[in-house]
Backbone bond lengths (Angstrom), bond angles and torsions (degrees), N, CA, C in turn:
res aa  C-N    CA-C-N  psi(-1)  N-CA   C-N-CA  omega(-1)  CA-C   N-CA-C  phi
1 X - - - 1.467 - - 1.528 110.64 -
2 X 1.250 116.55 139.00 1.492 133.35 -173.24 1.684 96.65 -67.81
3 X 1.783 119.10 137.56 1.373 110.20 137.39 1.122 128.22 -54.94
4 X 1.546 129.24 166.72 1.362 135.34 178.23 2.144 100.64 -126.66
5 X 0.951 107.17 135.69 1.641 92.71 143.19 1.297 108.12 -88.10
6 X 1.597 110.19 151.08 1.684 108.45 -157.24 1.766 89.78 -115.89
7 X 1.349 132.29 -5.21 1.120 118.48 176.55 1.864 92.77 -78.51
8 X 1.346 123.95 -69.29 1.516 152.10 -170.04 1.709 82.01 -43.86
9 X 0.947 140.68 -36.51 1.781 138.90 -149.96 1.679 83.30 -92.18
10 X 1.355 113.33 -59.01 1.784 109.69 -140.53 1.574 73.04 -79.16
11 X 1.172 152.33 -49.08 1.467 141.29 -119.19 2.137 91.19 -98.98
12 X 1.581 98.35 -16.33 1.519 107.08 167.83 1.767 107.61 -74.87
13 X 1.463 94.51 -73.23 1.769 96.97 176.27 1.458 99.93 -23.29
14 X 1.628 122.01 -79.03 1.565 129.46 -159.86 1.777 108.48 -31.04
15 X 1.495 109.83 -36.13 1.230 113.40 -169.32 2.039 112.45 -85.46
16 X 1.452 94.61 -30.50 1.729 96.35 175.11 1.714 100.61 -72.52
17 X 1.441 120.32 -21.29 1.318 114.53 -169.25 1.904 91.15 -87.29
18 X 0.962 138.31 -28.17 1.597 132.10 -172.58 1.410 78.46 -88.66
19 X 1.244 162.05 12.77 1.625 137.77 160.71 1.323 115.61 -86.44
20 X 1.421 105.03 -54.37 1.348 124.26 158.86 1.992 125.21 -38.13
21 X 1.338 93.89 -42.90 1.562 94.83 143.09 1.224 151.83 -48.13
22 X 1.594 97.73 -61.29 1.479 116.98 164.35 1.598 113.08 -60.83
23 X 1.391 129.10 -41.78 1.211 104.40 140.31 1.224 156.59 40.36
24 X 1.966 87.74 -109.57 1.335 128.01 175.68 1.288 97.46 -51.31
25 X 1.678 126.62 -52.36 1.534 130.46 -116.65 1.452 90.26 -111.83
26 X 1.374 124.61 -1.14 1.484 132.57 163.95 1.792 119.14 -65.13
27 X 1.621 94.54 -13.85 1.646 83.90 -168.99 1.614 91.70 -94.09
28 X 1.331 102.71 -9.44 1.881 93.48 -163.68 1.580 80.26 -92.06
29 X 1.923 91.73 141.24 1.156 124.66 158.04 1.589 120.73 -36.71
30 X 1.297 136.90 146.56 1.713 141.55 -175.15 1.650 110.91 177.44
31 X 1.630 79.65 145.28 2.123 75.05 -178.06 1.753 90.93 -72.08
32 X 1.052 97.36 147.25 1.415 106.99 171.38 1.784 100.49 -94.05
33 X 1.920 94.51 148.33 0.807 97.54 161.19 1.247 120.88 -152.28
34 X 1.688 110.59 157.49 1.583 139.11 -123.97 1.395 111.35 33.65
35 X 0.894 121.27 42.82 1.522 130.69 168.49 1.234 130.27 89.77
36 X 1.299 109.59 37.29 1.679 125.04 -152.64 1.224 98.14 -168.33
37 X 1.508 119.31 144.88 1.591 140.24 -176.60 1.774 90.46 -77.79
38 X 1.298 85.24 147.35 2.099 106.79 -165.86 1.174 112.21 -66.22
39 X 2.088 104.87 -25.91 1.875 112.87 179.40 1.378 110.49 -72.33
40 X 1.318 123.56 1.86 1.385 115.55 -161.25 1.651 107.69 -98.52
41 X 1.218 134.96 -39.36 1.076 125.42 158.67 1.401 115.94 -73.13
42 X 0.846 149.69 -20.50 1.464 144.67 143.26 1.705 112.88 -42.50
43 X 0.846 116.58 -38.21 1.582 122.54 -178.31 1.506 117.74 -98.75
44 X 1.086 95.51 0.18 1.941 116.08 172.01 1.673 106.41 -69.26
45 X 1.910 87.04 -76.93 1.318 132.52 -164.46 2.156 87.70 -45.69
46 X 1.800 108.57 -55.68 1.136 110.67 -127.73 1.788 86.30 -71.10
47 X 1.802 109.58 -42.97 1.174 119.18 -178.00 1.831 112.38 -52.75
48 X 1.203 124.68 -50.74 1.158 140.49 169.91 1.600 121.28 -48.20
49 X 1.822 117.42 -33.89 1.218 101.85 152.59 1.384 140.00 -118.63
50 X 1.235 89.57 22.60 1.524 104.58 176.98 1.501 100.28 -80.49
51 X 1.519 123.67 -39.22 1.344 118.87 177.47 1.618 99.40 -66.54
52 X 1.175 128.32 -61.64 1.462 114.00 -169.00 1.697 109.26 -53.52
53 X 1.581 134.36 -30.48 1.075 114.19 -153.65 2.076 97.54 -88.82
54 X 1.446 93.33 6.37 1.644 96.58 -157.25 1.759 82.53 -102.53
55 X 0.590 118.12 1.12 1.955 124.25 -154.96 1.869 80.29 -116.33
56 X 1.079 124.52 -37.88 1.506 111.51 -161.95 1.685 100.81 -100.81
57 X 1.139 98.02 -27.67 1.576 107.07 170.91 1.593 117.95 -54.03
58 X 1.492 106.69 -31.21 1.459 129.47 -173.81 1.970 93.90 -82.24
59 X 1.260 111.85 -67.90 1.618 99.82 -176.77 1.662 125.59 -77.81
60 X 0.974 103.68 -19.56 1.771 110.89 168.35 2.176 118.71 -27.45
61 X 1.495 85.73 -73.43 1.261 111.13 163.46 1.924 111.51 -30.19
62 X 1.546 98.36 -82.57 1.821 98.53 169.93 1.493 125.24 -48.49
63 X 1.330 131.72 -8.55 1.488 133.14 -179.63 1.495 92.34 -64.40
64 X 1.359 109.40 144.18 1.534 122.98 176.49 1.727 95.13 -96.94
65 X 1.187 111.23 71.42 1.579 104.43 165.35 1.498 123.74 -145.36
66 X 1.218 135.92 -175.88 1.478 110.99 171.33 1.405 134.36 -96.78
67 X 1.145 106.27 -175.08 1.475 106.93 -141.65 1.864 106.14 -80.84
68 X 1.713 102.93 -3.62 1.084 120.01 -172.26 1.991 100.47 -89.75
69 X 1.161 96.09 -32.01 1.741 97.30 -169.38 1.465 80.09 -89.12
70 X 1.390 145.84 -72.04 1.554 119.52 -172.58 1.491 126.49 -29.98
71 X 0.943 103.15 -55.08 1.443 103.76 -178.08 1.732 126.21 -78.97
72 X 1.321 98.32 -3.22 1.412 115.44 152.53 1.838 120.90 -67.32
73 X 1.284 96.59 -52.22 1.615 123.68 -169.90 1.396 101.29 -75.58
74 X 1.539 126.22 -33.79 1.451 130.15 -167.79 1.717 92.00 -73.03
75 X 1.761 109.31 -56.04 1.582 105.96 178.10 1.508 131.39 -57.55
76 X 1.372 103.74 -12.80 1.559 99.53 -171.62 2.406 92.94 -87.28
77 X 1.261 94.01 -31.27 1.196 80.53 -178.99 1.640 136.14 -86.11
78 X 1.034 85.52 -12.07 1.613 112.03 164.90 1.213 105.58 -63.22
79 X 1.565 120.49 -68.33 1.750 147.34 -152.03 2.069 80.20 -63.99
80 X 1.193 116.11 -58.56 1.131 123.06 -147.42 1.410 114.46 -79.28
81 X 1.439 118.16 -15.59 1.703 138.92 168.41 1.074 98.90 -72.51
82 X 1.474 128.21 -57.07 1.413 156.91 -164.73 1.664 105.51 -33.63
83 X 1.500 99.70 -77.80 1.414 128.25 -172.21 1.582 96.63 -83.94
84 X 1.092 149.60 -28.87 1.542 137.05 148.35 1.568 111.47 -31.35
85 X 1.702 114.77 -78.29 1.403 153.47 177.67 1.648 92.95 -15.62
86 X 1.925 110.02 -73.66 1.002 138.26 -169.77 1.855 114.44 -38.76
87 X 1.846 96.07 -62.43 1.037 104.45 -174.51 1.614 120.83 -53.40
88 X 1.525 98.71 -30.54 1.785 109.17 -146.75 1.615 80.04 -82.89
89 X 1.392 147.59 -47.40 1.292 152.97 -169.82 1.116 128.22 -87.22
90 X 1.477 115.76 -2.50 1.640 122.62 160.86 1.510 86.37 -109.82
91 X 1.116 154.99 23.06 1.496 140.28 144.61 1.581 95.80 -97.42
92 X 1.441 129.10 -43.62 1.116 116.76 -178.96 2.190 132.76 -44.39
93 X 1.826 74.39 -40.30 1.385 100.56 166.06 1.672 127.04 -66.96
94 X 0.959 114.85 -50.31 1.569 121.71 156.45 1.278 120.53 -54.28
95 X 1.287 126.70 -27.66 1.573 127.26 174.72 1.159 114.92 98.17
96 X 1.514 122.28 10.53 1.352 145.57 -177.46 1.804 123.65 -99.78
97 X 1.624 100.15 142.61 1.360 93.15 -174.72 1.796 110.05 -67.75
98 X 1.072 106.60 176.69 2.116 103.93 -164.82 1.337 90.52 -130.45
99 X 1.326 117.90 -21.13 1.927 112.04 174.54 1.482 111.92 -116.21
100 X 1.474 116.85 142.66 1.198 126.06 172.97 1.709 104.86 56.97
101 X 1.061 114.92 60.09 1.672 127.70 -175.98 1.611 94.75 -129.95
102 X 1.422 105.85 113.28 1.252 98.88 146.39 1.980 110.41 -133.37
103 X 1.327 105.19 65.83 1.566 110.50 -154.26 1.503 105.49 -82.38
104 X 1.252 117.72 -45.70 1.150 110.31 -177.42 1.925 97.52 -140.80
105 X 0.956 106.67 -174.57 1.789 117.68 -171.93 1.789 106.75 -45.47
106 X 1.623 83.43 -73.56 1.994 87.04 177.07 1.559 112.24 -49.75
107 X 1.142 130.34 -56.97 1.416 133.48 168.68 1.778 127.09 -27.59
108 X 1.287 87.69 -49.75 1.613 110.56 162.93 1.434 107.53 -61.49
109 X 1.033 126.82 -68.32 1.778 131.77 -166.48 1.627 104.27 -62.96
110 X 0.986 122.97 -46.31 1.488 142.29 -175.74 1.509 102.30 -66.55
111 X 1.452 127.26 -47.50 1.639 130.07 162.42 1.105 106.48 -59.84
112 X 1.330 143.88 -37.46 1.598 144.53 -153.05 1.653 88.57 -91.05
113 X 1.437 123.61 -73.58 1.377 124.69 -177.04 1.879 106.30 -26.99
114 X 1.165 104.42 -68.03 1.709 104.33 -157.29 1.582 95.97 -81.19
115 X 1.244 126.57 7.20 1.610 111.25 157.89 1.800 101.01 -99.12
116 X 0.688 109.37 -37.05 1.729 108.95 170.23 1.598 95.55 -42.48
117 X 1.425 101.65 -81.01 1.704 101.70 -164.88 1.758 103.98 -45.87
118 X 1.157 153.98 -44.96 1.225 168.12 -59.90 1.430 86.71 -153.67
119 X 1.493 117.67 -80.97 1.385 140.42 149.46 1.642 108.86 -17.99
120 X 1.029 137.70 -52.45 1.542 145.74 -140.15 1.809 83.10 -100.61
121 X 1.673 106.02 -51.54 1.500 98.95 178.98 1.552 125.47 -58.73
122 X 1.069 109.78 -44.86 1.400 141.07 155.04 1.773 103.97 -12.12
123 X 1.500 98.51 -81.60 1.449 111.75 162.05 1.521 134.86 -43.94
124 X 1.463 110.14 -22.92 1.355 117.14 -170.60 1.763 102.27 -86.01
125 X 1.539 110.54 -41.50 1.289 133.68 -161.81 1.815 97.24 -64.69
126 X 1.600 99.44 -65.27 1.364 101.76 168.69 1.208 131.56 -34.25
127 X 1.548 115.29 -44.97 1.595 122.51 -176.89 1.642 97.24 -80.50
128 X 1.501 140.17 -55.24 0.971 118.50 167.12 1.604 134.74 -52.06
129 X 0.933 123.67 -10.13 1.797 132.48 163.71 1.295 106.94 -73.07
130 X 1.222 122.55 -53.73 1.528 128.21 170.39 1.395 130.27 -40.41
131 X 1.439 104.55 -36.40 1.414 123.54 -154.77 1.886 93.81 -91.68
132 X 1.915 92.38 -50.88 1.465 83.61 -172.93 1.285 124.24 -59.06
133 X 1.679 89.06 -22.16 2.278 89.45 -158.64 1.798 80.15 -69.77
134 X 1.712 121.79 -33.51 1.735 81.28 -141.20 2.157 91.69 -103.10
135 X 1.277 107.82 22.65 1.331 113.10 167.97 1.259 113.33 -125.62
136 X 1.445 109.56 149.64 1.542 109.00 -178.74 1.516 118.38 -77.63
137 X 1.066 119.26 138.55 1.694 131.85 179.33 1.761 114.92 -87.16
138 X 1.089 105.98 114.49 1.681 111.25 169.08 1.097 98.59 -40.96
139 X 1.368 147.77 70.14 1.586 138.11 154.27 1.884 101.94 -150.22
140 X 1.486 83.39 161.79 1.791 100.05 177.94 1.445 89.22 -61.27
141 X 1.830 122.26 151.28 1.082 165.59 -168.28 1.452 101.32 -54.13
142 X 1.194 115.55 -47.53 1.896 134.04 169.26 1.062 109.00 -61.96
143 X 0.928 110.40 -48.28 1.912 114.63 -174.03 1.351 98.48 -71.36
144 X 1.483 111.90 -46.31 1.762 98.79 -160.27 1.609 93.80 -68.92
145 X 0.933 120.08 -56.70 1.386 123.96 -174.96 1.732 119.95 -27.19
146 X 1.843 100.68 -36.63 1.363 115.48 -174.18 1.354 92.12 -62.87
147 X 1.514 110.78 -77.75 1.565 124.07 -179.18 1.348 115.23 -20.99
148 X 1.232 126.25 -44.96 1.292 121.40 167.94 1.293 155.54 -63.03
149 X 1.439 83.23 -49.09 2.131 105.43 150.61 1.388 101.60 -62.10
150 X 1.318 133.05 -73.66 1.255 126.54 179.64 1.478 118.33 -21.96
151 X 1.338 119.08 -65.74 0.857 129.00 -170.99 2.185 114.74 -46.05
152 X 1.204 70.82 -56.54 1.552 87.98 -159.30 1.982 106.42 -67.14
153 X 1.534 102.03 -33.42 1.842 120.02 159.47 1.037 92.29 -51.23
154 X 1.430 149.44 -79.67 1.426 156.00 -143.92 1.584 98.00 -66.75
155 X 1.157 140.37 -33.25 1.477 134.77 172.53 1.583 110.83 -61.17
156 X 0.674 106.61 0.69 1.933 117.03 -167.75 1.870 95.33 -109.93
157 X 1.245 114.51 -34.05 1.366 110.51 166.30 2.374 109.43 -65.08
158 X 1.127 102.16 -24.73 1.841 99.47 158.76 1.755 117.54 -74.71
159 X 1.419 113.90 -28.86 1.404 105.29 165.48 1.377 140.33 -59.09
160 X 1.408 83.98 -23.08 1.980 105.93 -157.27 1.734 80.23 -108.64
161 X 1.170 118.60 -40.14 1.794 100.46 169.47 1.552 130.11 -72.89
162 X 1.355 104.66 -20.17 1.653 87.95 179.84 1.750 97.19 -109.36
163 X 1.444 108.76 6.40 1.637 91.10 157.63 1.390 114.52 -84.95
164 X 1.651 129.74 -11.34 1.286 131.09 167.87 1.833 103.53 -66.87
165 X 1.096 105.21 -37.32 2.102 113.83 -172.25 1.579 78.82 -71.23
166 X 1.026 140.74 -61.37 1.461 118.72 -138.74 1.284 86.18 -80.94
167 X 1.600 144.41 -72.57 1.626 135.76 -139.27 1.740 69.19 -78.02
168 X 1.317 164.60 -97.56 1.232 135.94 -108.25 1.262 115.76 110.86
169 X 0.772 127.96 5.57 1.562 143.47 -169.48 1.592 125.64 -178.60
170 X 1.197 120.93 150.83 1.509 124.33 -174.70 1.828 128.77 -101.12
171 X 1.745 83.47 -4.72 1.820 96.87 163.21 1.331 110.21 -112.80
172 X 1.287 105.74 147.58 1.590 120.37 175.65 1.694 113.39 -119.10
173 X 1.324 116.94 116.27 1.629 145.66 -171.70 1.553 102.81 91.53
174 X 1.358 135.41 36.03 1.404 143.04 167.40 1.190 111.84 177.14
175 X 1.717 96.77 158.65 1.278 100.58 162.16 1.529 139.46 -49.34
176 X 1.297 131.46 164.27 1.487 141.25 159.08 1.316 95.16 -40.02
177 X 1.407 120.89 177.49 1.299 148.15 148.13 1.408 123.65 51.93
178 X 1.902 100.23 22.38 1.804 97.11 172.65 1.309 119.71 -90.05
179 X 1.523 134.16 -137.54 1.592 125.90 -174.38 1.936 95.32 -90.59
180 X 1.676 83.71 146.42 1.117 130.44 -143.58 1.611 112.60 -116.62
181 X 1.295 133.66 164.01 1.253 156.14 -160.03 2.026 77.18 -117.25
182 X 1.738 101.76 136.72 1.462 102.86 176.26 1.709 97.87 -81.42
183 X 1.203 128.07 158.67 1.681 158.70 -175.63 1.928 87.79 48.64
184 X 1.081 128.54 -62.00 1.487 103.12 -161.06 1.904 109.96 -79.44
185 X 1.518 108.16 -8.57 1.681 107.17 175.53 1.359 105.45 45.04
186 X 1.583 122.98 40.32 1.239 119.18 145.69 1.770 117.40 -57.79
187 X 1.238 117.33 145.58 1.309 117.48 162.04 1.447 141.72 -47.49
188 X 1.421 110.05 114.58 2.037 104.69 -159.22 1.648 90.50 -99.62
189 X 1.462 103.68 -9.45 1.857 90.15 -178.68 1.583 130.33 -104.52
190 X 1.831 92.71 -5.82 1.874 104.54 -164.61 1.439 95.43 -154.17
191 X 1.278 109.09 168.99 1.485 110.61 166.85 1.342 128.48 -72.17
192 X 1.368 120.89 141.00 1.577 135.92 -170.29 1.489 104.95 -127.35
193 X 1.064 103.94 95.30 2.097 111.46 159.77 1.465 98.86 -54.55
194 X 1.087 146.44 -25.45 1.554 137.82 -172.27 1.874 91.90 -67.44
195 X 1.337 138.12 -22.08 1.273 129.19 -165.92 1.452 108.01 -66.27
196 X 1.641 101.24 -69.06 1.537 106.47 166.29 1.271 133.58 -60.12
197 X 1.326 121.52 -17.85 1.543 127.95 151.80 1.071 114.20 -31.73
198 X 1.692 108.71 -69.83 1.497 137.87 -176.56 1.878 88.75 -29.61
199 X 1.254 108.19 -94.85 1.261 126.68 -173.94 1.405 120.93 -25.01
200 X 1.175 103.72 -66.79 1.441 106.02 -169.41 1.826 103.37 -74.10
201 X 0.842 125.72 -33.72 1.725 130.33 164.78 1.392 92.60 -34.52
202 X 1.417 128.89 -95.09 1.522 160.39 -131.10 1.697 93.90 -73.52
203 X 1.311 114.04 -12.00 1.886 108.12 179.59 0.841 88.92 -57.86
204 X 1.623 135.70 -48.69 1.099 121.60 -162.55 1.855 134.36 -68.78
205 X 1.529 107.81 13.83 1.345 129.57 177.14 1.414 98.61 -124.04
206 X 1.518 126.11 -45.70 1.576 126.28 -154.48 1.798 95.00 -75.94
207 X 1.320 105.41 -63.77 1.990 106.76 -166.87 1.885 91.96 -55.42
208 X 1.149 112.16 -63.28 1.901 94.20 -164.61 1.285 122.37 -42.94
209 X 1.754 100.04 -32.42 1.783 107.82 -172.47 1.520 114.54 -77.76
210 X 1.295 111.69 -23.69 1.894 131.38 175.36 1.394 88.28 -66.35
211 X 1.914 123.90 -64.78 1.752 100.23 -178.80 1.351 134.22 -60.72
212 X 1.071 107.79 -17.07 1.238 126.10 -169.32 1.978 98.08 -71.77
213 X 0.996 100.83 -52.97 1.481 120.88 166.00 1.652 130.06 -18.91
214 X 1.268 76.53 -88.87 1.883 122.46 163.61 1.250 92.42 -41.75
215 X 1.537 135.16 -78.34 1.220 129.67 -170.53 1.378 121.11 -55.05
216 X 1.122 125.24 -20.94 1.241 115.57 -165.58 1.788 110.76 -110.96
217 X 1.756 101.63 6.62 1.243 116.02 170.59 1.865 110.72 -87.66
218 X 1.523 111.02 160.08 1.298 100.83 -167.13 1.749 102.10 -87.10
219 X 1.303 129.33 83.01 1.752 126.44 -174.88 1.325 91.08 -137.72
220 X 1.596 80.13 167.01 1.398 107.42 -165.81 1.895 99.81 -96.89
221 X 1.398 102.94 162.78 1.662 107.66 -142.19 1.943 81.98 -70.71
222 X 1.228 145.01 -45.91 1.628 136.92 171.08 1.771 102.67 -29.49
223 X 1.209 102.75 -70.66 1.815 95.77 -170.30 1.413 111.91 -61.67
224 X 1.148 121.20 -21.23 1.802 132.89 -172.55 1.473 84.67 -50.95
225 X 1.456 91.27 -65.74 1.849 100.62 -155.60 1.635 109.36 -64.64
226 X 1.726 107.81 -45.73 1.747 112.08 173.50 1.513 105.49 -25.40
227 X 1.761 96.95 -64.93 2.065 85.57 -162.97 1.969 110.11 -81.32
228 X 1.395 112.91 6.50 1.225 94.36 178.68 1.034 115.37 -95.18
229 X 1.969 128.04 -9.10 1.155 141.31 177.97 1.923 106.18 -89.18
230 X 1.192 92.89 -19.66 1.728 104.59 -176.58 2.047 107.43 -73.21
231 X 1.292 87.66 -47.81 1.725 99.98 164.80 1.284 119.17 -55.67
232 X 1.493 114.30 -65.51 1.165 115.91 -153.11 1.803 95.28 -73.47
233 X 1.478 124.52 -29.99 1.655 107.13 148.73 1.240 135.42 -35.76
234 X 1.783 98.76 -69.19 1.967 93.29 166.95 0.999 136.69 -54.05
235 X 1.650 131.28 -3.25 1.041 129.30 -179.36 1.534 95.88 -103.65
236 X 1.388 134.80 -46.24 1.041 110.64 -173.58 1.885 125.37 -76.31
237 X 1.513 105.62 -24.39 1.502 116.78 144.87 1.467 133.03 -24.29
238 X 1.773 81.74 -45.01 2.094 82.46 173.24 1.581 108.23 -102.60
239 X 1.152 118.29 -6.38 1.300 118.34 162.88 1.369 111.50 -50.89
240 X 1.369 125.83 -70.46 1.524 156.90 -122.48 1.819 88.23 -110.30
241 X 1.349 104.33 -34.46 1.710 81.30 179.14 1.380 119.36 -109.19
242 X 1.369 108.10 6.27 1.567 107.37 -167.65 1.939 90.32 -103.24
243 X 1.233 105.60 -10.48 1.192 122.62 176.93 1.800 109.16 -71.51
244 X 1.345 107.88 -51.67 1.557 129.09 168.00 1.760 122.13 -57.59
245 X 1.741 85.39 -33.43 1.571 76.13 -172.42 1.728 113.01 -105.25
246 X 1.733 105.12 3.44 2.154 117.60 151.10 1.538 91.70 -72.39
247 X 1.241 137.43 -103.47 1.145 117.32 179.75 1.212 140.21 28.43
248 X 1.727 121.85 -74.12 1.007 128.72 130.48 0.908 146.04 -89.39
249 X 1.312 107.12 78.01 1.428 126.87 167.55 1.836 111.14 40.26
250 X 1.141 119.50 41.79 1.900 116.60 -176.18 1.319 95.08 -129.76
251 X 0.928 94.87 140.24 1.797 121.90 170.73 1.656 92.44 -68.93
252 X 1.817 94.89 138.35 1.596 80.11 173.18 2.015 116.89 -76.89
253 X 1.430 118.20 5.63 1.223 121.97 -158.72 1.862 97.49 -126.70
């Protein structure tokens, strides 16, 4: 059985349990906004980091460091989901956009907060990539290896986010909020940096779960590694081109 960090674990649960909400809060009537019911980015965000905070909860534990810098690193990511979580669902509640808002005063302060925290996570992620590549990980050789690509793919999900903070928006040759991809409302008419986000974020669930895989298939240690190096391509392939093709202005679909 896997360790957990149990602060980084419960502060994940808390967030699959606010999805499960949002949910609920899909059947009740709401002005939608940019063209979409208000629970839905709330239930994006909530589903989306509950897997990452449950995914970090899983490698925390294996870092060869002490018990004083874990539990430093466990709080910043907690603290930093936290006040993300917060922001995106008391704008949801107001009926207000939660990204790239600077509409009125509160809107402003409320954008500044969750890029602070955002930023701060940013920092935490970095120092944990660092730590793993240049310390050894309590895991088989495959796994660590996953953890690592993962890791370091998943830093490329901060590129594709603060080029959404800087232009102000997450489509490129249109506005926000036109027709849409059904549950993720990616863009079917212009480019969306939220695609490669998607991607390069989620290595950090897709490469560990491929080793995890691999290992538990009956091959010999050459093919183990063939399809885990074959993955950790396709994933960064669709990172890097779905990334190329917001850029220019193309729907990835």
């Amino acid at each position: 059985m896997p360790r957990f960090d149990r602060l980084v674990l419960g502060v994940g649960l808390a967030h699959a349990i606010l999805a499960v909400v949002c949910v609920g809060l899909l059947l009740v009537d709401a002005t939608p906004i940019l063209g979409v019911h208000p629970a839905v980015k709330p239930l994006k965000f909530a589903v989306s980091l509950a897997a990452f905070l449950v995914t970090m909860a899983v490698l925390l534990p294996t870092l060869s460091i002490s018990d004083e810098l874990r539990r430093l690193l466990a709080g910043a990511l907690s603290l930093t989901t936290v006040v993300e979580m917060t922001v995106i669902a008391t704008q949801a509640l107001r009926g207000r956009r939660s990204h790239f808002n600077t509409a009125l005063p509160l809107d402003t302060a409320l954008t500044t907060t969750m890029l602070i925290g955002i930023a701060l996570l940013v920092l935490a992620m970095v120092a944990i990539t660092l730590l793993a590549t240049a310390r050894p990980l309590a895991q088989p050789a495959l796994l660590t290896a996953a953890w690592r690509a993962a890791l370091w793919l998943s830093l490329f999900a901060a590129v594709s986010g603060f080029a959404m903070g800087g232009r102000g928006r997450h489509t490129i040759g249109g506005d926000d909020g036109g027709p849409g991809m059904a549950i993720t409302n990616w863009s079917t008419a212009h480019g969306d940096l939220r695609v490669s986000h998607f991607f390069a974020l989620h290595a950090l669930q897709i490469i560990p779960l491929l080793a995890v895989i691999v290992l538990w298939l009956p091959l010999r240690a050459t093919a183990q590694w063939t399809l885990l190096v074959l993955g950790i391509g396709a994933n960064a392939l669709l990172a890097g081109w779905t990334w190329i093709q917001a850029l220019a202005s193309r729907p990835m679909w």
